[in-house]
N, C-alpha and C positions, 0 to 999 in steps of 0.2 A: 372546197365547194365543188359541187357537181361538176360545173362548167370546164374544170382543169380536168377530171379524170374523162368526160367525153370527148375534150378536145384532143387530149395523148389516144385515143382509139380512134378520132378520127385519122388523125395523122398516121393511123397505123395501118388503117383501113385502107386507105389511100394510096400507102407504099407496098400492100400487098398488091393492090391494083394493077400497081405500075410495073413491080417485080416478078407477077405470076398471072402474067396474062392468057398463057398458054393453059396455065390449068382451071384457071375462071372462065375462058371461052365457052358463050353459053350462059352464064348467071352475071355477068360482068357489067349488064343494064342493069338488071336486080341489085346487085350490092351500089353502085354506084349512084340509085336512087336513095338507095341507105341510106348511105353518106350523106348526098345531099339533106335529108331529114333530120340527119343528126347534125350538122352545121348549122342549121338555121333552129336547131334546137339546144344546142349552145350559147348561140347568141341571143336567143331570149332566155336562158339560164344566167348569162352576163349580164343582161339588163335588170332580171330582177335581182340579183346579188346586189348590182351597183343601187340598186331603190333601195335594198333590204329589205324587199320583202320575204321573212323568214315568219309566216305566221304559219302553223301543222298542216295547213294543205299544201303551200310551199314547199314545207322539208320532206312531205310525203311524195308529190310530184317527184323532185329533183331525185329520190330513192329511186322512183320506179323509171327513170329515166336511166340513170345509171347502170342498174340491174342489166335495162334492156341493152345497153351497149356494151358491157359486159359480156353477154350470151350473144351477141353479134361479134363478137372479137372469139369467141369460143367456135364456135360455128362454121368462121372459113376458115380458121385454124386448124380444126378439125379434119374439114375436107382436103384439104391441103397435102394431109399428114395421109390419110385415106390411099391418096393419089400417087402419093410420093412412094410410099411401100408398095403399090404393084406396080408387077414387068409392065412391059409393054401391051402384051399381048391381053392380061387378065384386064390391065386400065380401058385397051380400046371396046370390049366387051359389058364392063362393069360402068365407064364414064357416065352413061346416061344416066340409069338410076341415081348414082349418086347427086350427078346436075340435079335431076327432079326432086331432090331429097332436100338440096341446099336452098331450091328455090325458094320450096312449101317454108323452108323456117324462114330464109331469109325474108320474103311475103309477109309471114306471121309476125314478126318481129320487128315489121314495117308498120302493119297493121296497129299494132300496139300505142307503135309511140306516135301515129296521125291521132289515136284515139287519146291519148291523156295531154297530149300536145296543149287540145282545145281549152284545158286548164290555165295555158300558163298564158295571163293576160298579154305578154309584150309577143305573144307569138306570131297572132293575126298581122300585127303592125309588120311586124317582119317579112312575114310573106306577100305583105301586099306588095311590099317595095321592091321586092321582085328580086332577092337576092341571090347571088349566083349561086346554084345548087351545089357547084362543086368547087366551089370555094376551098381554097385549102392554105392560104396568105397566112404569114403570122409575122409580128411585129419582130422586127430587128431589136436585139439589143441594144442599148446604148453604151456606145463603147466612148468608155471617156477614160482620162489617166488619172491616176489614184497613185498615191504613195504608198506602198505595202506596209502596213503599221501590223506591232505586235503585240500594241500597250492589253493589258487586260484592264478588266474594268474597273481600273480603280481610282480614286480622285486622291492629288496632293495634296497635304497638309502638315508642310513642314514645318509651316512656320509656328499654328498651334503648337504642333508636338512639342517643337523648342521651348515653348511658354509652359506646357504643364511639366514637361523634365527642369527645366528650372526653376517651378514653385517646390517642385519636389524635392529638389536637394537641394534645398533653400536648409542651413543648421538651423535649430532653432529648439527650446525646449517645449515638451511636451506632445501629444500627439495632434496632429494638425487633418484636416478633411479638405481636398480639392475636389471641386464641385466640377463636373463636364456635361453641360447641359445640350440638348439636341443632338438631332442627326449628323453623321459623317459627312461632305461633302455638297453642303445647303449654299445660297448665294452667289459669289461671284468664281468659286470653284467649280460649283456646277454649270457655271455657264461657261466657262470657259472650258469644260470637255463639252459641253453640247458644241460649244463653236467649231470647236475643230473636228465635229464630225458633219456638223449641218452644213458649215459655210467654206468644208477643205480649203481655209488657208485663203480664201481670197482674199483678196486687200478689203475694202470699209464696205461699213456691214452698213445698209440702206437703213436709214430710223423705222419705217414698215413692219418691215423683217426682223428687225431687232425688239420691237414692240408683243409682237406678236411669239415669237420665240420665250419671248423672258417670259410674257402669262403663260405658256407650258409647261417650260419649265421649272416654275415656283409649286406648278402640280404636280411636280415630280418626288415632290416630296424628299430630294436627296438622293437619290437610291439610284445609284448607277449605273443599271442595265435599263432603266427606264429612259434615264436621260441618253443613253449613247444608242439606242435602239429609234429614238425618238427622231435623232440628230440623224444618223441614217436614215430612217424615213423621209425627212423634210430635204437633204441633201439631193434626193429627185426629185424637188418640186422648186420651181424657176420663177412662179410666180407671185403674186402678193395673194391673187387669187385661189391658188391654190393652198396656199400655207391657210390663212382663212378658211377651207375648206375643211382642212386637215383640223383645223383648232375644233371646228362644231362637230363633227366623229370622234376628238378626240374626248371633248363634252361629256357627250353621250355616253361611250362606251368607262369615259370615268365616274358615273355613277353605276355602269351596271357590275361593271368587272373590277373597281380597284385602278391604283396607278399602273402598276405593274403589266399584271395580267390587262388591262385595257390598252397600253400600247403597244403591248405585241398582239393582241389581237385584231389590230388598227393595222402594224404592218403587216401580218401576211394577210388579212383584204386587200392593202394594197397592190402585194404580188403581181405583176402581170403572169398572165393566163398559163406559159409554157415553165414557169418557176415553181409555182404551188406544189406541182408534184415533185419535183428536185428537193423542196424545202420538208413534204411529208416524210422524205424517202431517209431523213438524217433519223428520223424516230426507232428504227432499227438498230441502230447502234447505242449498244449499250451507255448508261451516266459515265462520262467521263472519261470517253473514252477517245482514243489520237487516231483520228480518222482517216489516211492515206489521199490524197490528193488523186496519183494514179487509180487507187485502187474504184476511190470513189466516181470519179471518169466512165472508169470502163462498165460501171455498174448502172449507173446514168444511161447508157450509149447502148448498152442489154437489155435494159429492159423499154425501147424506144422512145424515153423520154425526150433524145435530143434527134433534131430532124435532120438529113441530110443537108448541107448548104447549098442553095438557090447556086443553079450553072453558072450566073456571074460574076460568083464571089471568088471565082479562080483557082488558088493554091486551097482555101482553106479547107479546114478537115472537118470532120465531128467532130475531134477531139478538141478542135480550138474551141467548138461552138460550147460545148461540153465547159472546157476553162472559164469561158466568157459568163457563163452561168454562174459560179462558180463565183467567179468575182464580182459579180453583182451580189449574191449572198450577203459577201462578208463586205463589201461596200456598205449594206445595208445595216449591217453588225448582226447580222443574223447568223453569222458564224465568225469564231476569232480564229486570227492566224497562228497556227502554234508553231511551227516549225518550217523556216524558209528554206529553200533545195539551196544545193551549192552555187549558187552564182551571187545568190544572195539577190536576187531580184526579184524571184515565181516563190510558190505556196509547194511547201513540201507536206506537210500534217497540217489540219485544222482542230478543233473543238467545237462543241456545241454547250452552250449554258441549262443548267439541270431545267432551269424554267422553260427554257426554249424548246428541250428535249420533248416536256412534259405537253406542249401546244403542240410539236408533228406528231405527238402520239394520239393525241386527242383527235385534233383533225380527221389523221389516220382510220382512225375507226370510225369514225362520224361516215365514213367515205368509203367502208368496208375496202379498204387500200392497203390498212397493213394491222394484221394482229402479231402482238406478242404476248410470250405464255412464261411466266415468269412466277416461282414459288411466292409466296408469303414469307415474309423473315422469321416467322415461327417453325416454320419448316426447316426440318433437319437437309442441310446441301448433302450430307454424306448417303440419300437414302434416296431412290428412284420417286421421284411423284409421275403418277399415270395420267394421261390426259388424254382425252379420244377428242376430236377435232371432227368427225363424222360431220358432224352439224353445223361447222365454223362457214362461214359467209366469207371471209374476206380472202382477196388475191395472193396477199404472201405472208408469210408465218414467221416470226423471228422467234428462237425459240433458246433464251439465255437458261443460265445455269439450272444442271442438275434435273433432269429431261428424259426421261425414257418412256417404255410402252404407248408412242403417240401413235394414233390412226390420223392419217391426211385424205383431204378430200383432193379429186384430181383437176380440182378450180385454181389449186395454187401454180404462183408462177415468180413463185422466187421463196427459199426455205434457206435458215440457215441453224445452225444447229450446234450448239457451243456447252461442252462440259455434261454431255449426256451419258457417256460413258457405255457405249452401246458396246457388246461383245459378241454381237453376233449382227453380221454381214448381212446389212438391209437394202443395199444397191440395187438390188433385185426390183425391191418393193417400190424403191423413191423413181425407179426408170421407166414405172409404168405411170407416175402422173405427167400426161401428154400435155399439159404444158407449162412444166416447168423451166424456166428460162435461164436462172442463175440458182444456183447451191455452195454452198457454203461450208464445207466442215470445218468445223475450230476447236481448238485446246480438250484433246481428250473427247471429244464428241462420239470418237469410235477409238476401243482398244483391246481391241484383236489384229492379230499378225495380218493377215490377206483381204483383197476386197477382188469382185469380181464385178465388171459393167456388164450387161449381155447385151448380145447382140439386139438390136432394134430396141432397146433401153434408150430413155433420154432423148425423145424423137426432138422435140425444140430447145434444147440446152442449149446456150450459148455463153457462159460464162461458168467455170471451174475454179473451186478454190479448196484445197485442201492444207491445214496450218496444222503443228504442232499433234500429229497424228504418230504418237511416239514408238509406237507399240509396232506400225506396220513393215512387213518387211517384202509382202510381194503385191501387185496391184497386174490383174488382168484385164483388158479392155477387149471384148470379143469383136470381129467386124463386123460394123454395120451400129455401133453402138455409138451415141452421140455424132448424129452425122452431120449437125448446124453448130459444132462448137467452134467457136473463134477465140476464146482467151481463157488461159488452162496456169494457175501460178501454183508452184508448190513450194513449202515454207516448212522447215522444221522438221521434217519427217528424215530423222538421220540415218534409222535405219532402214529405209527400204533400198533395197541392193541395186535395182534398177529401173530404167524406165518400159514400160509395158510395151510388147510388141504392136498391138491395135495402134498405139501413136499413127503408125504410118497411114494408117485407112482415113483419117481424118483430114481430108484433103480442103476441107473448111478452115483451121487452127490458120490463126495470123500472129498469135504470138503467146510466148511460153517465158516464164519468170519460173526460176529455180533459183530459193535462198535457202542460206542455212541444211544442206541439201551434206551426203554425204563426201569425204574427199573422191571415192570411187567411183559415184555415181555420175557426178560432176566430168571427168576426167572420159567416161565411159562416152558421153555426150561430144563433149569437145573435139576438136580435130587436131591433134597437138605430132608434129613428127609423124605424120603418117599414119597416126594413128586416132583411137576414137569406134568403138567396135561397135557402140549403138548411136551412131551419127546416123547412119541411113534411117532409122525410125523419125529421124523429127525435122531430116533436111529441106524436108517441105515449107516448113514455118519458116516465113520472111524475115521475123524479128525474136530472136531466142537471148534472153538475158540469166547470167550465171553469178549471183550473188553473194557474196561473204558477209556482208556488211549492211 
């Protein structure tokens, strides 16, 4: 829904604000009336979601809002980057114009969304009440304890089983037919996975609630991503009121969509505001695929999904706030846990269900949030398909098997790039889209020996991933090249001989994963006996981890 992708730019708006103030000096009234417009244009995005009103001026509105904040997030990006690449001397000279430049759009782009504002009924209400311009508040999580389960979604039926292996090898002459009539997992086995996801184990279950649960779940028709998706859902809601609530959407959306497809489209409405994008963002990864817990973190926390934590909260990090998201998901069963870390307490890998995949992709593009470019099964994998992206609308590209001669717009801000088999050195090209935030190379994506960054390449990158890049063996990084990156993992690339002199210019880098890396390279890094010959390239980095395993 709109309201999630404006609220993640306000939120980003905001932190540019607070972080670059010196360079906003001058337009920092103007953008901060943005913001204000685009908060109280959220919140009446949220109120007509929560009405449902999705009738074609609605889903046209909520476009053209998006859009404009979109090109608001483009804009002081922009200038930003503008400012950042002159000296001293050319910025104090050139500043103004550019101020005058960011103003007129920013103005323009203010102008806009006063103008289509007037469209969206709950707005006027909003602004009478006078609501704070620069609102920037977002709901805490609810952090509550969960037992980390790993069950997938299956329902028991031992006991059946027993009865028909026993009719079965029953002796007997002649040939005999065992009949197995209905669905897998109907009645009181379904309700007993719905229980232990809706009611986690609490002791007795209120007649209300219990009432009310079994009429859903006899809609469930048996099928087991519905009921435990279902249970998840109902698991945040406390009240008799609420469950009731949940039962009349659930009504509805079961004539329009199915059992299935209608409860997951039940729970991500439900989503609160700062999840939706978290939950879109799993649609990038491939069916079936085992999703890194860390990896997915840091990618969350790159592309400014997760907000700084409130001065209060003391010790905590992003990265917790990041987890906490995280375990709300799979709370929800919106994601299964597939592999527990070694303590055997936290979430090492997850998964996501093909159906489930199939809703963030949906979304996804509804939302011009995330395209993926992915052949037809009638297509030959072993043969280049061409694809020019010139025209593509949306923020970030996933761009699964078998992948070449793409052309990208420089609106992307997040590309990853798997089994494309490129042979010639396109670094070049992908470091002039200004803003792209995170990249990804995977499995074969490039397989040629060298790659080269250039200088003033990759002005907002902040996350580096290069995997399984077999072929390479030397990798240059010139200075001045990726000067915002903060986390850089490399995986599988056995032979590249060493790590790249530029490392040291990146005085941003907070932390470096090196797995499955050569034994040389490894060794060259480390500080072992006094030795360690390319330690001084990466001594900067606070947190450097060196992987076997």
């Amino acid at each position: 829904m709109a309201e999630a992708i404006v609220s993640v730019l306000v939120e980003r708006l905001v932190d540019l604000l607070a972080h670059e103030t010196v360079v906003l000096q001058g337009v920092d009234e103007e953008v901060g009336r943005l913001v204000g417009e685009l908060e109280r244009m959220k919140s009446a995005l949220k109120d007509a979601d929560r009405r449902q009103e999705q009738d074609e001026l609605s889903r046209t509105v909520e476009k053209q809002i998006r859009e404009l904040a979109y090109d608001a997030e483009d804009v002081i990006d922009t200038y930003i980057l503008k400012v950042a690449n002159q000296n001293r001397f050319m910025t104090m000279l050139s500043k103004p114009f550019h101020l005058h430049t960011i103003g007129e759009q920013v103005r323009a782009i203010q102008a806009d969304l006063e103008g289509i504002s007037k469209t969206l009924p709950a707005y006027r209400d909003i602004c009478g009440k006078g609501e704070s311009s620069n609102s920037n508040s977002r709901q805490p999580l609810i952090r509550r304890t969960y037992s980390l389960a790993t069950d997938e979604f299956v329902v028991s039926s031992e006991g059946i089983t027993r009865q028909v292996l026993a009719r079965l090898m029953q002796e007997e002459d002649g040939l005999r037919v065992v009949s197995i009539v209905g669905m897998g997992g109907i009645d009181g086995e379904s309700w007993e996975l719905f229980s232990r996801k809706a009611f986690l184990g609490d002791g007795g279950i209120e007649p209300k609630f219990e009432k009310l649960g079994k009429d859903m779940v006899k809609k469930c028709g048996g099928l087991p991503l519905a009921i435990v998706v279902l249970g998840g859902l109902l698991a945040t809601k406390r009240s008799v009121a609420d469950w009731e609530m949940v039962q009349r959407r659930f009504n509805a959306d079961l004539n329009k969509y199915g059992a299935v497809n209608g409860i997951l489209e039940l729970s991500y409405h439900d989503l609160p505001i700062h999840l939706k994008p978290c939950f879109m963002y799993l649609g990038h990864y491939p069916e079936d695929w085992e999703i890194s817990k860390k990896e997915l973190i840091r990618l969350w926390i790159a592309e400014g999904f997760i907000s700084p934590p409130p001065p209060e909260s003391g010790e905590l990090l992003m990265e917790d706030e990041a987890e906490q998201c995280l375990q709300e998901l799979i709370n929800r069963c919106l994601l299964q846990v597939s592999n527990k870390d070694r303590t055997g307490s936290g979430v090492r890998t997850c998964r996501i269900h093909d159906l489930l995949r199939d809703l963030c992709v949906k979304k996804a593009r509804e939302e011009n949030f995330l395209g993926i470019i992915q052949p037809p099964s009638s297509v030959n994998n072993d043969l280049p398909l061409h694809v020019n992206l010139a025209e593509s609308t949306e923020r970030r590209i996933a761009i699964h098997p078998s992948k070449t001669g793409v052309s990208l717009e420089d609106n992307i801000t997040k590309l990853t790039l798997m089994f494309s088999r490129m042979s010639v050195d396109r670094m070049a090209e992908l470091g002039k889209l200004q803003h792209l935030r995170i990249l990804r190379l995977w499995n074969r994506s490039y397989v040629g020996t060298k790659l080269v960054c250039s200088a003033n390449g990759f002005p907002q990158l902040d996350y580096l991933e290069m995997e399984a890049l077999r072929n390479l063996e030397e990798w240059v990084i010139e200075e001045g090249a990726m000067p915002c990156l903060r986390s850089f993992e490399l995986v599988s690339c056995k032979k590249l001989r060493m790590l790249p002199e530029g490392l040291r210019y990146i005085t941003t880098l907070k932390e470096m994963t090196l797995q499955y890396v050569s034994e040389s390279l490894a060794k060259r890094v480390q500080v072992i006996d006094g030795r360690g010959e390319d330690f001084y390239k990466v001594r900067h980095i606070p947190s450097i981890q060196i992987l076997k395993t």
